[in-house]
py3Dmol code that shows the C-alpha trace and the ligand (Angstrom):
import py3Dmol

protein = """\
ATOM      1  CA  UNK A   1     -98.769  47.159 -77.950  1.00  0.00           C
ATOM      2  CA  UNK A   2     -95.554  49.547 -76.839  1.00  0.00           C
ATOM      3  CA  UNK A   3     -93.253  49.639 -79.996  1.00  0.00           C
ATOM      4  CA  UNK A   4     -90.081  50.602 -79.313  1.00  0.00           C
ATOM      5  CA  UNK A   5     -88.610  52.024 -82.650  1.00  0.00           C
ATOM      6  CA  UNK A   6     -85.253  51.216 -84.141  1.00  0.00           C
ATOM      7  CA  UNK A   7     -84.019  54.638 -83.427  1.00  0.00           C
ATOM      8  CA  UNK A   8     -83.234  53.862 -80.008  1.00  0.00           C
ATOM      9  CA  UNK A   9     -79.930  52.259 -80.467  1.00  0.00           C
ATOM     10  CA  UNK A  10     -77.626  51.307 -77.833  1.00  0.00           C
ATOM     11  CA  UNK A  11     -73.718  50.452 -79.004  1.00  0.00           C
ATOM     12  CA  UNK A  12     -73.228  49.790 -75.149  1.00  0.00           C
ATOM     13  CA  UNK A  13     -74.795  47.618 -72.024  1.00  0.00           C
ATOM     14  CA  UNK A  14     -74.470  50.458 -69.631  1.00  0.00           C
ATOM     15  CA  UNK A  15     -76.303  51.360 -66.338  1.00  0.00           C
ATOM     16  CA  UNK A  16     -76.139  55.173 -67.191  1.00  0.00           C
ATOM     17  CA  UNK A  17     -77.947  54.612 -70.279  1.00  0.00           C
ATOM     18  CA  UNK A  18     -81.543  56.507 -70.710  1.00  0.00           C
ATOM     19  CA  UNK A  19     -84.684  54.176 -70.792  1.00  0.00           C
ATOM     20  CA  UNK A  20     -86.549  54.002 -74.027  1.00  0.00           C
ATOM     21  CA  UNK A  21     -89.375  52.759 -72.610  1.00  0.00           C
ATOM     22  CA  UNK A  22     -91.157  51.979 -69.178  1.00  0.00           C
ATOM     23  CA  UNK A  23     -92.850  48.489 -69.122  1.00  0.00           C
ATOM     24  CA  UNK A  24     -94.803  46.656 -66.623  1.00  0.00           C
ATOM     25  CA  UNK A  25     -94.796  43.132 -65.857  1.00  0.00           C
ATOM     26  CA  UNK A  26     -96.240  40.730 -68.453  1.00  0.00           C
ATOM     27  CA  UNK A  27     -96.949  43.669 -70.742  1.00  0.00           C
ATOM     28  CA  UNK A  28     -96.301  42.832 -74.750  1.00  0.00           C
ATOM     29  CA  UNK A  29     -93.297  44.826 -76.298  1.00  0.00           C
ATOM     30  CA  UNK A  30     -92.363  45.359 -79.607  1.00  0.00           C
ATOM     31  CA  UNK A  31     -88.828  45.725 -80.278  1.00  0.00           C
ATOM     32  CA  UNK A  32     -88.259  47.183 -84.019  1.00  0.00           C
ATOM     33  CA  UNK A  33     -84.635  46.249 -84.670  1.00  0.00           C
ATOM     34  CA  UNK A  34     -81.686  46.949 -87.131  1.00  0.00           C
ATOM     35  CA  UNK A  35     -79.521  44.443 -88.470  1.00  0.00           C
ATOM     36  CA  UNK A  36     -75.802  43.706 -87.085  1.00  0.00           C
ATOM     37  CA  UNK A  37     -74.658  46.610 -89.788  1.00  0.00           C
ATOM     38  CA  UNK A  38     -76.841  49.485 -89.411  1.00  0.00           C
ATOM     39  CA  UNK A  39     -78.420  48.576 -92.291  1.00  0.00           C
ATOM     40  CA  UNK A  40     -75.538  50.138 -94.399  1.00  0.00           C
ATOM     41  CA  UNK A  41     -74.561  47.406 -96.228  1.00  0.00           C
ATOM     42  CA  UNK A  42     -78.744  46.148 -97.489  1.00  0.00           C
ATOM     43  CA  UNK A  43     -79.428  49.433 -98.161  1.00  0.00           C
ATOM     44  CA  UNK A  44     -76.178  49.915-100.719  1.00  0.00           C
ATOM     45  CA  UNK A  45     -76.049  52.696 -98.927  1.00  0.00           C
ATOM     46  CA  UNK A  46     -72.248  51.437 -97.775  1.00  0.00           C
ATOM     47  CA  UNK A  47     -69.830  48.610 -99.126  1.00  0.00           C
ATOM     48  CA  UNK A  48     -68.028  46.608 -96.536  1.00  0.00           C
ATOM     49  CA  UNK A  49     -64.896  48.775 -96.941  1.00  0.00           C
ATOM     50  CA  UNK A  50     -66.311  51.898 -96.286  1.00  0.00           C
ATOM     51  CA  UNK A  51     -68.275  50.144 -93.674  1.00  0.00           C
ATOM     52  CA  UNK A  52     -69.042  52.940 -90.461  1.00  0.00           C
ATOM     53  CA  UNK A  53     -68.047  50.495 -87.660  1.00  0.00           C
ATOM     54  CA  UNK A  54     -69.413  53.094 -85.113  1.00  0.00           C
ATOM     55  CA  UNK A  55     -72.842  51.865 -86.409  1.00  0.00           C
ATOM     56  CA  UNK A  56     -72.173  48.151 -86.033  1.00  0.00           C
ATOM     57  CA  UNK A  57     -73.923  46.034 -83.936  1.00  0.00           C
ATOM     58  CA  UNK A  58     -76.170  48.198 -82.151  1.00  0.00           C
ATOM     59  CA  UNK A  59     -79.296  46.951 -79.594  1.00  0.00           C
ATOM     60  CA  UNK A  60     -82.760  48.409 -79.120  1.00  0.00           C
ATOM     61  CA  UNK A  61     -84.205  49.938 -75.882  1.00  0.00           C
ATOM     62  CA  UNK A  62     -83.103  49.991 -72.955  1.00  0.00           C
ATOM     63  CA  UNK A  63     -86.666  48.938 -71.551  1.00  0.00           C
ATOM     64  CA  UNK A  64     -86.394  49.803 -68.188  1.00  0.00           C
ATOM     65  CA  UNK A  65     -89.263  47.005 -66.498  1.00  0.00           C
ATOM     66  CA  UNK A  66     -90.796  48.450 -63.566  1.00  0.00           C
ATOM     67  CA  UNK A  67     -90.098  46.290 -60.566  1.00  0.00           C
ATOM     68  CA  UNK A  68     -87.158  44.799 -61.606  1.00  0.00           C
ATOM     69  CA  UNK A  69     -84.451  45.123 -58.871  1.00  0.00           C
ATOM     70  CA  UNK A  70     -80.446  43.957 -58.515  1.00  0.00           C
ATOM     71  CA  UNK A  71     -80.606  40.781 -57.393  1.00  0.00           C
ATOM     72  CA  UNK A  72     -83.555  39.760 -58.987  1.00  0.00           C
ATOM     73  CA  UNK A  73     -83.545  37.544 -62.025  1.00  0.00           C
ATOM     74  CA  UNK A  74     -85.552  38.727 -65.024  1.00  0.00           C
ATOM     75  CA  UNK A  75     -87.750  36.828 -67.439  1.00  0.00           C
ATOM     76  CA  UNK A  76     -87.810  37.910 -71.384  1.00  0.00           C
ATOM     77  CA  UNK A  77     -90.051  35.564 -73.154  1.00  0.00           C
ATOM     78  CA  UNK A  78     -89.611  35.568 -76.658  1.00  0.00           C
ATOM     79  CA  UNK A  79     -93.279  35.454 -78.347  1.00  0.00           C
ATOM     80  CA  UNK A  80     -92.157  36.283 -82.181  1.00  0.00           C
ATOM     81  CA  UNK A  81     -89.545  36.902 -84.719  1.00  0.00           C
ATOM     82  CA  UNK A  82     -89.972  38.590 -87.572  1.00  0.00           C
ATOM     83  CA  UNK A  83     -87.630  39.638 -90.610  1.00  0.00           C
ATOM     84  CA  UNK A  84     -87.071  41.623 -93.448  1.00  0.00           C
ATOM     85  CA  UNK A  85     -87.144  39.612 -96.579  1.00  0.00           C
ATOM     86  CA  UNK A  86     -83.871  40.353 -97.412  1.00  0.00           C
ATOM     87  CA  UNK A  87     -80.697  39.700 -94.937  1.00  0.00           C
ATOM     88  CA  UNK A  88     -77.007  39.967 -95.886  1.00  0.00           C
ATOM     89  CA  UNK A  89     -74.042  38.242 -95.399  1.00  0.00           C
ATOM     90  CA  UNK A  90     -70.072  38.903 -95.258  1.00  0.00           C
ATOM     91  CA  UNK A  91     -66.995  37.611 -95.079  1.00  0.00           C
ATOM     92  CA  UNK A  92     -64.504  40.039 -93.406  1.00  0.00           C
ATOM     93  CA  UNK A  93     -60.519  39.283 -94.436  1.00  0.00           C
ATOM     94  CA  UNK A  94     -59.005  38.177 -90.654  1.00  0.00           C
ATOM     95  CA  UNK A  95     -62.355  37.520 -89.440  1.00  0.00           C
ATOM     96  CA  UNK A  96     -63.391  34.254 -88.523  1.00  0.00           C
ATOM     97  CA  UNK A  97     -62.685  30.835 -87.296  1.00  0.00           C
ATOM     98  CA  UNK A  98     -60.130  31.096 -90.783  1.00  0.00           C
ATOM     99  CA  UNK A  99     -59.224  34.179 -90.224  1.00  0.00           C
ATOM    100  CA  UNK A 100     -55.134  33.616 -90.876  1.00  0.00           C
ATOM    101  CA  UNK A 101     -56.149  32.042 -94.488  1.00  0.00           C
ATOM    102  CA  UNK A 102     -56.088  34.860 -96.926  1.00  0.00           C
ATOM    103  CA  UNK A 103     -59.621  35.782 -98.483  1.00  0.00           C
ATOM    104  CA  UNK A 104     -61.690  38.594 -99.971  1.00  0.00           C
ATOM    105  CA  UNK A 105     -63.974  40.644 -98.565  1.00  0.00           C
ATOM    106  CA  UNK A 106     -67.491  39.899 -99.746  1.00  0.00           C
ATOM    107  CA  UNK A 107     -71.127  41.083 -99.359  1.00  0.00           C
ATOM    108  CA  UNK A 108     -73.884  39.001-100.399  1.00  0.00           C
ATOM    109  CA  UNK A 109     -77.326  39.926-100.119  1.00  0.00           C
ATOM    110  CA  UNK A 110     -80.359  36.919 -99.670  1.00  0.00           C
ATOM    111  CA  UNK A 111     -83.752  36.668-100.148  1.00  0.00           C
ATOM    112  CA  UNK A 112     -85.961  35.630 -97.100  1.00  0.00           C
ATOM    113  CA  UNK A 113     -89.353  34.309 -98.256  1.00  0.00           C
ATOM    114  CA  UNK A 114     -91.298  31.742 -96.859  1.00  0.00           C
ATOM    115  CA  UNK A 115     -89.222  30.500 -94.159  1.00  0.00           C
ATOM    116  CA  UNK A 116     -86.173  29.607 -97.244  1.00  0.00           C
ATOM    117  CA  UNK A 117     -82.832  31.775 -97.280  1.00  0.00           C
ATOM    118  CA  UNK A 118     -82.149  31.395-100.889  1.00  0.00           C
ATOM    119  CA  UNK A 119     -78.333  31.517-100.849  1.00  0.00           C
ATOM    120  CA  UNK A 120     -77.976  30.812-104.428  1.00  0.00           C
ATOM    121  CA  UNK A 121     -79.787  29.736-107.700  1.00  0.00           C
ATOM    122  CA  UNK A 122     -79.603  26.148-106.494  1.00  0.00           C
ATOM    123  CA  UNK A 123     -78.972  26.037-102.960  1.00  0.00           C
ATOM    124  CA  UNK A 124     -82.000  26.766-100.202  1.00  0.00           C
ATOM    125  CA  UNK A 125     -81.739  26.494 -96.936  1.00  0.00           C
ATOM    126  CA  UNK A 126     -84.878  26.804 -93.791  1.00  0.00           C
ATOM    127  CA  UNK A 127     -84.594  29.887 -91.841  1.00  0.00           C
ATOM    128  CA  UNK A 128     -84.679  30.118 -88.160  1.00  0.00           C
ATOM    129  CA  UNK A 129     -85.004  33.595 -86.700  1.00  0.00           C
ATOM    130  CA  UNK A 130     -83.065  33.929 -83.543  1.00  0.00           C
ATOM    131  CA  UNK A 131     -81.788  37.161 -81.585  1.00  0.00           C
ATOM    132  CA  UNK A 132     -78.033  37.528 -81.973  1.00  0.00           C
ATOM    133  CA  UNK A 133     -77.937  40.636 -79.235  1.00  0.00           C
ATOM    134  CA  UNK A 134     -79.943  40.513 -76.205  1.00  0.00           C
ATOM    135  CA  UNK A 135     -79.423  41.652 -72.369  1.00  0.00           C
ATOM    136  CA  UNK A 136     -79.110  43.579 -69.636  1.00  0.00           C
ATOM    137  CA  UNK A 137     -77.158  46.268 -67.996  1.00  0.00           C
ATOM    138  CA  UNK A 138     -74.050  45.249 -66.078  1.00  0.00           C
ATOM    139  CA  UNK A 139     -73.677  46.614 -62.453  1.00  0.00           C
ATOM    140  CA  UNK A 140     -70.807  49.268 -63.311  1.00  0.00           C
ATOM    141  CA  UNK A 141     -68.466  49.290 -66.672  1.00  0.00           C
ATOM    142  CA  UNK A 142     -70.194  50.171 -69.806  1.00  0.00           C
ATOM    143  CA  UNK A 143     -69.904  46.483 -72.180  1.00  0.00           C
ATOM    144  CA  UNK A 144     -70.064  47.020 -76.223  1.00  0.00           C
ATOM    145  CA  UNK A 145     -72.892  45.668 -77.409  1.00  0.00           C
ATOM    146  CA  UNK A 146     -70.850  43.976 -79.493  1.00  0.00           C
ATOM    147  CA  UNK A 147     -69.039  41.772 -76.502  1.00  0.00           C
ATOM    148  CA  UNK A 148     -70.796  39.106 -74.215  1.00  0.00           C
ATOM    149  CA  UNK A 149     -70.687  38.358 -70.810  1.00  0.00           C
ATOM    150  CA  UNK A 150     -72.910  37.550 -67.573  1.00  0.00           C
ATOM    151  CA  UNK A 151     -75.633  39.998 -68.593  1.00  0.00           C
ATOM    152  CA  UNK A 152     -76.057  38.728 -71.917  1.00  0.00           C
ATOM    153  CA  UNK A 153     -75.044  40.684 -74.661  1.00  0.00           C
ATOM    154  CA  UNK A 154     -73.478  39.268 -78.272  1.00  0.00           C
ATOM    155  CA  UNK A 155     -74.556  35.776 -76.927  1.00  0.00           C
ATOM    156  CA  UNK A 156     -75.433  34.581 -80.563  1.00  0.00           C
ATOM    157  CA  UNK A 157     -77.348  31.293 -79.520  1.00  0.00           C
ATOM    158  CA  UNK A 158     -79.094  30.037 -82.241  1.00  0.00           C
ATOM    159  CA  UNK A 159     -81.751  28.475 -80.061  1.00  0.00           C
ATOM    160  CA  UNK A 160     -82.735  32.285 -78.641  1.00  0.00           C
ATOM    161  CA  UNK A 161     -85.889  31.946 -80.600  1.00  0.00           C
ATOM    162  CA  UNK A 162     -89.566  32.205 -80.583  1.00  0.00           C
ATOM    163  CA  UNK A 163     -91.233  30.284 -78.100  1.00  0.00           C
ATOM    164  CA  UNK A 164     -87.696  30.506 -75.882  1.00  0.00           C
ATOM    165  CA  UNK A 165     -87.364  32.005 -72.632  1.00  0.00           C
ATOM    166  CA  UNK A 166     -84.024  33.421 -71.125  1.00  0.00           C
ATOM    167  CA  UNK A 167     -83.387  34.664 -67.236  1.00  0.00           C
ATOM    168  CA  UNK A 168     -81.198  37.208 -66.709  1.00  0.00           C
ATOM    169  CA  UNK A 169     -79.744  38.400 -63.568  1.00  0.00           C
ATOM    170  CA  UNK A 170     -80.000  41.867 -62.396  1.00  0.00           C
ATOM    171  CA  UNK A 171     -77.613  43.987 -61.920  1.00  0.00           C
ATOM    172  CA  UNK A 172     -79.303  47.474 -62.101  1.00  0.00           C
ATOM    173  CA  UNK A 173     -82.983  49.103 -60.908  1.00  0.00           C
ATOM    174  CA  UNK A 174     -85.500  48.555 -64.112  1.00  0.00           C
ATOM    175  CA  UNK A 175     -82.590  45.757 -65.487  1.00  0.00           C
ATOM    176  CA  UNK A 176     -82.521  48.144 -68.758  1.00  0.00           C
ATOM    177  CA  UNK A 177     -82.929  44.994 -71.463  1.00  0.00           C
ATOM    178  CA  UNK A 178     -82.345  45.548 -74.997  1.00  0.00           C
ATOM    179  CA  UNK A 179     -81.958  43.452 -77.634  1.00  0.00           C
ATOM    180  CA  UNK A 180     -81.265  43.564 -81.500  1.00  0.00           C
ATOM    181  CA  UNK A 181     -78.707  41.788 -83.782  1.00  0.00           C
ATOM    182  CA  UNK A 182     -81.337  39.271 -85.533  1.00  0.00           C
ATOM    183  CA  UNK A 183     -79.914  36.649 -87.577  1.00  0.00           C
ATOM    184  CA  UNK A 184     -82.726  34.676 -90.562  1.00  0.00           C
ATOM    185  CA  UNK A 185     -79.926  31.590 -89.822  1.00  0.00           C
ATOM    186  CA  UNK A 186     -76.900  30.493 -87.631  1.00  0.00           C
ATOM    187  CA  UNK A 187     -74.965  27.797 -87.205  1.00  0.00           C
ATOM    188  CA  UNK A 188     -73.381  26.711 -83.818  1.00  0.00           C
ATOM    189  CA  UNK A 189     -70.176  28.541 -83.849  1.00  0.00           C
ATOM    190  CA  UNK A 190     -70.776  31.290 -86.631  1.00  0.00           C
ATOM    191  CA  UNK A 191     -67.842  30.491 -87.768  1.00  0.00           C
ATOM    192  CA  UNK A 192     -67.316  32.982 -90.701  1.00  0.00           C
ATOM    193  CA  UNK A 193     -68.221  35.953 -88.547  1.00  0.00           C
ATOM    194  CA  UNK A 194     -71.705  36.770 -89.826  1.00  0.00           C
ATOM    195  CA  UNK A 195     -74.998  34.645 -90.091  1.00  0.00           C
ATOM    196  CA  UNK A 196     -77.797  36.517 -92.578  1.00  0.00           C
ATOM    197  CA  UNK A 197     -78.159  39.675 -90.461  1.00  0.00           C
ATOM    198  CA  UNK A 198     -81.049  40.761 -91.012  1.00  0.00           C
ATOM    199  CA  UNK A 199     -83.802  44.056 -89.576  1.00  0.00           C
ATOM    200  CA  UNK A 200     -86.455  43.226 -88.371  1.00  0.00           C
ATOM    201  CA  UNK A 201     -89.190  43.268 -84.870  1.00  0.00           C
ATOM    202  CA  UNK A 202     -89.233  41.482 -81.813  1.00  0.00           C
ATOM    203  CA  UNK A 203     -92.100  40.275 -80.045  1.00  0.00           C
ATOM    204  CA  UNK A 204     -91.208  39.925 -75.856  1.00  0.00           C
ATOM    205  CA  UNK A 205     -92.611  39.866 -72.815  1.00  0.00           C
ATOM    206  CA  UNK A 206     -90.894  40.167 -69.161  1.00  0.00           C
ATOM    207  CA  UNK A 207     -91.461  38.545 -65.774  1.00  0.00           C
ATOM    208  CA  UNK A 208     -89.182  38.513 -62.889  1.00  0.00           C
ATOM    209  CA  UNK A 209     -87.731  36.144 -60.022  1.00  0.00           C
ATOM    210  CA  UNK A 210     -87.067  38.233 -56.838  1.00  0.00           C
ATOM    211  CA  UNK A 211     -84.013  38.095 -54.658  1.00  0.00           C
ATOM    212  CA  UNK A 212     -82.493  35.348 -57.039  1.00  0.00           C
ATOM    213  CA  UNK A 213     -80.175  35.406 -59.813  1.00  0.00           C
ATOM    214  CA  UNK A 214     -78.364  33.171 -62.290  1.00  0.00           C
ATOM    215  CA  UNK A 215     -74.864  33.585 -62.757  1.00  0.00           C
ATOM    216  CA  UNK A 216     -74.977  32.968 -66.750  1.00  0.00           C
ATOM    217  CA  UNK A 217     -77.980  33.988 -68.299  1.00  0.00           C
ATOM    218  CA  UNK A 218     -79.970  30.806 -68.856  1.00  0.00           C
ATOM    219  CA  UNK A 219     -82.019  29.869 -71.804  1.00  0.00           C
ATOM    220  CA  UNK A 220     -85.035  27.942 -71.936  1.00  0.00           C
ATOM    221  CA  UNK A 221     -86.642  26.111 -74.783  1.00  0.00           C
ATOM    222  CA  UNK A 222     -88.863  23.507 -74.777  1.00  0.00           C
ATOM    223  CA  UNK A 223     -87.309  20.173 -73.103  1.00  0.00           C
ATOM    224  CA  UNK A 224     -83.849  21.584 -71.898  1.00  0.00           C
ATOM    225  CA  UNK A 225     -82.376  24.442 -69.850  1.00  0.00           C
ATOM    226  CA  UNK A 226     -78.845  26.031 -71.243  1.00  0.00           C
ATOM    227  CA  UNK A 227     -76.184  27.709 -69.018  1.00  0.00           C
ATOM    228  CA  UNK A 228     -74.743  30.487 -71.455  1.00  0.00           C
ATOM    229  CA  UNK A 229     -71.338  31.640 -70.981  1.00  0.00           C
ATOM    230  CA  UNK A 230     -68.680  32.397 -72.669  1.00  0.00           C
ATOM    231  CA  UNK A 231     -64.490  32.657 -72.162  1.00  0.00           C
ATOM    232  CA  UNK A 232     -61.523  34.070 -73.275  1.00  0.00           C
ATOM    233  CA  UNK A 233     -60.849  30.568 -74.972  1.00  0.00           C
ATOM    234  CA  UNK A 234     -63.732  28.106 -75.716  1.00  0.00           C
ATOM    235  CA  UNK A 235     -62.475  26.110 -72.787  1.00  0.00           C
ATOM    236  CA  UNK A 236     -62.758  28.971 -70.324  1.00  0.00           C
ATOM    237  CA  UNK A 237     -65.988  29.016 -71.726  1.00  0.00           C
ATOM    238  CA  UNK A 238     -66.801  25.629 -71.086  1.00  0.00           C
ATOM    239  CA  UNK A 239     -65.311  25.188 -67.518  1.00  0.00           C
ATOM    240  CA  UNK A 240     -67.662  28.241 -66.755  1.00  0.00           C
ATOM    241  CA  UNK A 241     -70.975  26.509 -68.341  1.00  0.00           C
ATOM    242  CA  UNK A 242     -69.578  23.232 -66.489  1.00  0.00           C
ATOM    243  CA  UNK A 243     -69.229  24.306 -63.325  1.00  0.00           C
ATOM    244  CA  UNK A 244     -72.721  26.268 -62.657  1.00  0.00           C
ATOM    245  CA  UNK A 245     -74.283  23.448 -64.098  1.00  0.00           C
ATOM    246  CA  UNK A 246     -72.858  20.662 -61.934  1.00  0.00           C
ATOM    247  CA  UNK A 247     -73.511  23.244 -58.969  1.00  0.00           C
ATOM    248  CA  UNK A 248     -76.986  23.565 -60.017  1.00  0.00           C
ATOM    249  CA  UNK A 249     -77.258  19.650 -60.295  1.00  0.00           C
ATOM    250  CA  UNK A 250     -75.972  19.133 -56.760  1.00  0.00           C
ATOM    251  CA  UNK A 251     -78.463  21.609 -55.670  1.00  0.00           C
ATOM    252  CA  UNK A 252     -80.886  19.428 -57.001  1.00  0.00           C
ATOM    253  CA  UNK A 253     -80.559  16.437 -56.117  1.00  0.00           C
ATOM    254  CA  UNK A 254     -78.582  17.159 -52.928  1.00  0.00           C
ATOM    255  CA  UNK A 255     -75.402  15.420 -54.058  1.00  0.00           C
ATOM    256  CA  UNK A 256     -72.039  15.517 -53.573  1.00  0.00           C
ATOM    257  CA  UNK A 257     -69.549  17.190 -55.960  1.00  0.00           C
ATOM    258  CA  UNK A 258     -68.079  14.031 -57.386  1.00  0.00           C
ATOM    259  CA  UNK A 259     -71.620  12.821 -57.854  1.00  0.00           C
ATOM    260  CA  UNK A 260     -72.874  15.631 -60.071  1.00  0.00           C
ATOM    261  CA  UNK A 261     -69.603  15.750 -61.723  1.00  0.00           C
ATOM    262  CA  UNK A 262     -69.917  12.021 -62.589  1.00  0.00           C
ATOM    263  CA  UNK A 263     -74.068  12.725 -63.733  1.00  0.00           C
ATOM    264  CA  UNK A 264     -72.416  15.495 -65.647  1.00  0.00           C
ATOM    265  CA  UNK A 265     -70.514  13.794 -67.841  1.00  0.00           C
ATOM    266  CA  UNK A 266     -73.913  11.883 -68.943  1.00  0.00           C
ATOM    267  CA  UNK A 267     -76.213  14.878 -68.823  1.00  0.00           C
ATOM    268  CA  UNK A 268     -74.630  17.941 -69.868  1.00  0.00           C
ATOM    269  CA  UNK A 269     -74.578  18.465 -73.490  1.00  0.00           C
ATOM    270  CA  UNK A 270     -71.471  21.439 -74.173  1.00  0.00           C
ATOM    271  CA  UNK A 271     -72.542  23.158 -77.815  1.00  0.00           C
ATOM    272  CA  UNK A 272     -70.574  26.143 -78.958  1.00  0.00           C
ATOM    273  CA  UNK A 273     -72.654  29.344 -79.704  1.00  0.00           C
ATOM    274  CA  UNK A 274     -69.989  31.017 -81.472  1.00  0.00           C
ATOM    275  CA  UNK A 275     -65.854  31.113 -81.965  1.00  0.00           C
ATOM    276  CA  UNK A 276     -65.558  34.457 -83.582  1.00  0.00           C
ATOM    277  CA  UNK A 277     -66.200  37.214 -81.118  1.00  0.00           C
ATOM    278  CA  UNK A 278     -63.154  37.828 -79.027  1.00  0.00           C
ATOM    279  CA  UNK A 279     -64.922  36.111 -76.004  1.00  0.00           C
ATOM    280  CA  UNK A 280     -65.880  32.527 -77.150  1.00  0.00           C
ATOM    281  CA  UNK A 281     -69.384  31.818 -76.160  1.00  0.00           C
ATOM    282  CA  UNK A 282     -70.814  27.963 -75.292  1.00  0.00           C
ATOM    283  CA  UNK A 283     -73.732  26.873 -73.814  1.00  0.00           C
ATOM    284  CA  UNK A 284     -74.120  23.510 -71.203  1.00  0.00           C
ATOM    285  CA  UNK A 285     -77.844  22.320 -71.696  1.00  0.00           C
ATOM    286  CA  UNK A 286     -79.566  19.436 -69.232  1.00  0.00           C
ATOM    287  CA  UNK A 287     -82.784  17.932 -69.796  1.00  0.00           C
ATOM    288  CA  UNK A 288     -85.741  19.285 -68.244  1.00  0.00           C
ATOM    289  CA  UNK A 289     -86.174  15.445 -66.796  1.00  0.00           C
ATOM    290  CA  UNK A 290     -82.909  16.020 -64.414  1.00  0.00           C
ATOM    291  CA  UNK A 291     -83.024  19.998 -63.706  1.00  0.00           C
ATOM    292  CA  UNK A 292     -85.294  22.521 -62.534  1.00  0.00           C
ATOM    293  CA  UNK A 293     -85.154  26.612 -63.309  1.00  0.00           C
ATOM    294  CA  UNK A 294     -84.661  27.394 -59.236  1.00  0.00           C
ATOM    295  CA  UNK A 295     -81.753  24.907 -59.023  1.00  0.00           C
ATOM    296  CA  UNK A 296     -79.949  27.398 -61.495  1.00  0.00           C
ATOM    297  CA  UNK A 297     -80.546  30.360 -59.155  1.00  0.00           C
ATOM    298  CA  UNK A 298     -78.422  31.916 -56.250  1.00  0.00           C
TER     299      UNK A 298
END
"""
ligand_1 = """\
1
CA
Ca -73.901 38.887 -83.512
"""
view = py3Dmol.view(width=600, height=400)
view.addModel(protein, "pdb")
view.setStyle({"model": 0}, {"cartoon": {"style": "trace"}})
view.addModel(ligand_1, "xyz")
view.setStyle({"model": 1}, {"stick": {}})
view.zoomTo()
view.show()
């Protein structure tokens, strides 16, 4: 299997960035990744305050997967998660959904073992690995890996898991994906800024859609499809997610506008991925029973 070590970290989606690695169509890819920190904060190696933000939030690769043209909509199917058996979480004063309340700063480090986050003495919670960072290169500007936007990025969907697929569109030759940011746990909305972050290695494997693309990346997981967008405010966000999926339902079932906007309001589920970032990301999921992948696609 390729590995793609955590060395190769990106702190930008960026079409002049340098492929890691070369991959071929349904070929198996390991993606060894650091946690949302640079590991400075598990490895006591910083404390939040004398945090080095130039080494926050960084991706793995770019994979550049042969074939993959703009225009074309890629394919990463996510085959495994694994963590470290530690993860770490903050609270950053001004951060947050609360950030105006004043707070500490605080650091607190987790045990991972056996699918359990052991938050305290008492208190255990199920994990559920999910990528925080994952996407491809925009057509032009250079995006922080730490921002989101129509080629994926920060999205951090806590339903990006194993067994999940998500289609990308293409803006660049070889689509450069990376991906990174792992979280143990999430929430919808994040809302204190960090999840467990957490190292860790990413199982994945790429097809592609020719001569179609999404406008959102979309997420697949077992009985629904997800638009993912995000917005200035959460209802940008929303009115985004809202409108590609009632275009996508009137694509399908050859209606009207008022008749998918009507089937919307009984179909389309709006969830908040998170409210923390400076763009607000949300996610519009139908059922698998009313929509199709191609409906999705320009
Ligand atoms: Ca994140």
């Amino acid at each position: 299997v390729k590995t793609v070590p955590k060395n190769n970290l990106i702190y930008t989606f960026s079409p002049s960035n340098k492929p890691a690695e070369t991959v071929q169509i349904g070929e198996r890819v390991l993606l060894q990744t650091e946690d949302a920190f640079g590991g400075q904060l598990s490895s006591g190696q910083r404390t939040l305050e004398s945090l080095d933000w130039a080494k926050v939030d960084g991706a793995t690769g770019p994979i550049y997967i042969q074939g993959a043209s703009p225009g074309d909509t890629l394919i990463a199917e996510i085959l495994d998660i694994r963590t470290a058996e530690e993860g770490v979480i903050v609270t950053v004063p001004k951060q947050g959904l609360l950030g105006k309340r004043r707070f500490k700063s605080l650091s607190k480090v987790v045990r991972l073992k056996n699918g359990i986050v052991q938050f305290d003495d008492e208190v255990l919670i199920k994990t559920n690995p999910m990528i925080g960072t994952i996407g491809v290169a925009p057509k032009s500007t250079e995006i922080p890996s730490s921002s989101l936007g129509r080629h994926g990025g920060n999205l951090d969907t806590k339903q990006v898991t194993a067994g999940s697929k998500m289609y990308f569109p293409v803006f660049v030759e070889g689509a450069l994906f990376a991906a990174g940011d792992l979280h143990a746990l999430q929430a919808d909305g994040e809302l204190c800024v960090s999840s467990v972050e957490v190292t860790g290695e990413i199982s994945v494997k790429f097809g592609l859609i020719k001569n179609q693309m999404p406008k959102w990346p979309i997420l697949e997981t077992e009985d629904e499809y997800s638009v993912l967008s995000c917005g200035r405010s959460l209802e940008e966000a929303c009115q985004f997610a809202v409108e590609a999926s009632v275009t996508a339902l009137m694509r399908e079932h050859h209606w009207s506008f008022e008749q998918a906007y009507m089937f919307g309001s009984l179909a389309v589920n709006l969830r908040i991925n998170q409210v923390v970032d400076p763009k607000k990301g949300v996610r519009a999921a139908i059922s698998k029973e009313f929509i199709s992948l191609d409906s999705y696609l320009d």
